[in-house]
Structures are given as C-alpha cells and as structure tokens.
N, C-alpha and C positions, 0 to 999 in steps of 0.2 A: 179878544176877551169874550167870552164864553158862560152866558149862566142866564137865569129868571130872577130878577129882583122883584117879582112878586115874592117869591120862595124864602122859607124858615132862612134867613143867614146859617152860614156853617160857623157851628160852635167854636166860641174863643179866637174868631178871626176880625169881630168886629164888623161893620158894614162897610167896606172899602169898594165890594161892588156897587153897590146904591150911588157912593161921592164919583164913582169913575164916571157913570150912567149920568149924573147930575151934571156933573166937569165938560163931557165929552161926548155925548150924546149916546145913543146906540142903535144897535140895525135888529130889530127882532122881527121874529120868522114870523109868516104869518100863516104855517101850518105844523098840524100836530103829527107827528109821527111816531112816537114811542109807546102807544098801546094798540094792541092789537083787538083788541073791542071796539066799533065805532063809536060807541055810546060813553066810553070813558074819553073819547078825545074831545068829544064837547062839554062832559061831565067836567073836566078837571081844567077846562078855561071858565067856567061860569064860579068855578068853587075860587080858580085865582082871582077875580072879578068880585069873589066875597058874596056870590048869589048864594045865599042859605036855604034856599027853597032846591038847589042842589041835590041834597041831603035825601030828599023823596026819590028822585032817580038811583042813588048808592043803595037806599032800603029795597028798591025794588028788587036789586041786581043782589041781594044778600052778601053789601060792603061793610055793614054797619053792624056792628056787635055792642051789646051791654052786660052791664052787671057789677056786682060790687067792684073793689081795687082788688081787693084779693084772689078773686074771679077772672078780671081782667085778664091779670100775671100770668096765673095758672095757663090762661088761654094763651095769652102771647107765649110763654115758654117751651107749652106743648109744641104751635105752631114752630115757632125755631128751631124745636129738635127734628121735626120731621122733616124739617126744609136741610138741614143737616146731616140729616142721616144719608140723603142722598146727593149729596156735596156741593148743596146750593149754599149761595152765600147770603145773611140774612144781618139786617137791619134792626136793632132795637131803637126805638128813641121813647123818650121820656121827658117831660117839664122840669124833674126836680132830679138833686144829687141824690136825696133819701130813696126817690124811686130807681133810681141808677141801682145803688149798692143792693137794691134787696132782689130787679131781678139779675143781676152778676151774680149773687150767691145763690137762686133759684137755679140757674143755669148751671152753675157748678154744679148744684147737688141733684140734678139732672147726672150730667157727665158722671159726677159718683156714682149714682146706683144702676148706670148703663155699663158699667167697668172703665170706664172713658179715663178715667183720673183715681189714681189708689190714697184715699184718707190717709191711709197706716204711714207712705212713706215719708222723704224728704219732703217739707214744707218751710214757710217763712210767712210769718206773719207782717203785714202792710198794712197799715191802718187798719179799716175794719176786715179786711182780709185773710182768708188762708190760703197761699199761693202752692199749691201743690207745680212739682212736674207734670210739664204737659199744660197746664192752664197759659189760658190765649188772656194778656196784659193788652194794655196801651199807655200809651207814654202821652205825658200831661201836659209838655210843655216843648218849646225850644230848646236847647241847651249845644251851643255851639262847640263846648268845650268837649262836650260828652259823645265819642266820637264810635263808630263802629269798626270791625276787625277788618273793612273795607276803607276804612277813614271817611265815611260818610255821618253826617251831624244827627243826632237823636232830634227829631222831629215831633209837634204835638200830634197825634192820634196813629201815627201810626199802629200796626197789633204785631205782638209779638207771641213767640211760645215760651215758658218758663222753661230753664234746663233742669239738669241734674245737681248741679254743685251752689248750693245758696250760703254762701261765706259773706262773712262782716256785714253783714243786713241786705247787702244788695241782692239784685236776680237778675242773674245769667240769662239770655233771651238773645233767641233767633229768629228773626224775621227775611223781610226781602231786603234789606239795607244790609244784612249781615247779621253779626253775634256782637253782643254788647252786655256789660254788667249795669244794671238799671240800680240805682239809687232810689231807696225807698220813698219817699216823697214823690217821686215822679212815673209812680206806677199807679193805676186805677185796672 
C-alpha cells in the first residue's frame, strides 16, 4: 500500500488510507526523491510537518502567486493551456464545486477561442454545462451497471472525450476504459 497520509485525501474516496496506517501500521521512506530542486525536497517535508514559515522559502524560489479569485483563474487557466499546448498533463484543484464549474467553463472557452472545440456544433447540455464534441468529461461516481464497450465498469474520475452523437441526454465518451454513453447526472 502506497501513499503520504499527510497528503490532501483523494476526492470522494474517504480516508481509508489514514484507518489502513492506523490498523496496520506502515513503513515510510525516509527520503525525498521526486523533485528535482534540492530545496523543494526539504521545502515540502517541513510544509507536510505544517511548518508555515515554509512559505518564505517558496516566496523566495518565486512558488507563491496572489491576487484577487478572478486573477487567480485567469492565471491557473493561462497556466494549463500552455502546459497543454505542449502535451503535458495538468492538474487543477480547487476547495469548492462553484470554483470547479467556473474554471471548467474557463477552460472550455479557452479551448473555444483556440479552435479546440466548435460553439456552433453538436452539444448537450449537463447541469451547468455545454458539453461540446471534443470536451474532456469525468465521471462522478461508481456505477457497476454502467459498463464500457470493453465491459469494463464506469469508474469515479476517470476523463473522458465527448463524441459525436449526443441522443436521449446521455454522451457518448471515450476514454482508456473504452467508449461508453455517460448518463447525465454522472458527468462533471
């Protein structure tokens, strides 16, 4: 078993690692190896340790951004597209669903006016959504019944791409599990 229970829990999973660690003890490393800065591998054991005077080394090292929420966005979205443009894979997180949705729809209207995704065509609306073809979904929940064209089970978070053919509310979505009709309720 594998993970930092210092670390944010993975969303909608519950702390199951925490009761294992509790249950059963565990074996952790007692070195850092996943940054390549010297200075971030001790930075980021004093920050899981909860040292806030941390924070002065990140400022140093130009980690640490402000500005209004709206500023923020702007900036993480920038960030994302360019981390994209060149086929890196990029991380958003966020505290709240409200901040979820607005920058998902940031990102879209990113994708929109880079040509990425066409307003004009097929779409399907999902809650506060307009799911264009081409837009990257993820799926909400478990759902054992709801199976892929692999016969593999629709999984929470996985991402999908929206297809071409959006009939009776659902979307059509292909991922690495396979091609599956996603049920509106279970798309974000």
């Amino acid at each position: 078993l594998w993970g930092a229970r210092l670390q944010v829990s993975a969303a909608g999973r519950g702390g199951m690692f925490g009761l294992f660690v509790d249950t059963f003890g565990a074996v952790e490393l007692e070195h850092v190896h996943r940054f390549v800065n010297p200075w971030e591998r001790d930075a980021s054991l004093r920050l899981r340790r909860g040292d806030v005077t941390v924070a002065e080394e990140y400022e140093a090292h130009g980690r640490l951004h402000g500005g209004t929420v709206t500023q923020m966005e702007r900036e993480v979205v920038a960030a994302w597209w360019q981390h994209r443009r060149v086929g890196e894979s990029v991380l958003l997180m966020t505290p709240t669903n409200e901040a979820v949705e607005r920058l998902n729809q940031r990102c879209q209207q990113t994708r929109i006016q880079h040509g990425d995704l066409d307003p004009a065509g097929r779409h399907l609306d999902v809650g506060p959504y307009r799911v264009h073809v081409g837009d990257e979904i993820a799926t909400r929940r478990n759902d054992r019944r709801l199976l892929t064209d692999r016969h593999e089970m629709v999984k929470n978070r996985p991402t999908w791409t929206a297809q071409h053919d959006h009939a009776a509310g659902s979307t059509p979505a292909a991922g690495p599990a396979g091609s599956v009709r996603i049920p509106p309720g279970d798309v974000s």
